[in-house]
N, C-alpha and C positions, 0 to 999 in steps of 0.2 A: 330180655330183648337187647341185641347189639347198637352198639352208640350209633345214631344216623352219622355218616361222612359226607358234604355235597359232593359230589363230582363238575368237574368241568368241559363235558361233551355235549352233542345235540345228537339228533336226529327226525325223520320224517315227520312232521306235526298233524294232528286234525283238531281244530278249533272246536271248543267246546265254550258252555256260559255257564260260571259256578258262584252259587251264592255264598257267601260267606257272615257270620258275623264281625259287627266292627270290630271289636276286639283281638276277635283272629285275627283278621285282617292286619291289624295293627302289629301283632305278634310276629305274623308269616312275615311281614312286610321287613320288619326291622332285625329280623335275622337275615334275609338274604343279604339285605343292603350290607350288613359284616359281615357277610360270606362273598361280597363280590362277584352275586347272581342276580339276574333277575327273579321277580316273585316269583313269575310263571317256571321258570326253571325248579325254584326251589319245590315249588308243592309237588310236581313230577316227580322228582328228585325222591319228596319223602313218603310219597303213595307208593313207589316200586318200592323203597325202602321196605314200606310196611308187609306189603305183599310177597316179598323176600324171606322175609320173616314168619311167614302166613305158609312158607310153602307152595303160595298161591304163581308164581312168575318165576 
């Protein structure tokens, strides 16, 4: 599997509500914050990552 890279663009959004464990939470949270992203950007970020990799996007 290739290294996740964040990127730094947007685009069109549709709001969703996702449970997470705290844990994760804590995890996803404190890499974006030294990645200079918001959460919401990062998880984005590393679902197309995964799905990339997947073939699937």
């Amino acid at each position: 599997m290739a290294k996740f890279k964040p990127k730094k663009e947007s685009s069109e959004d549709v709001a969703v509500t996702l449970r997470l464990p705290k844990e994760l939470h804590s995890v996803l949270k404190a890499y974006a914050e030294n990645e200079e992203l918001s959460l919401n950007k990062m998880i984005v970020q590393m679902i197309e990552h995964c799905l990339e990799e997947a073939n699937q996007l």
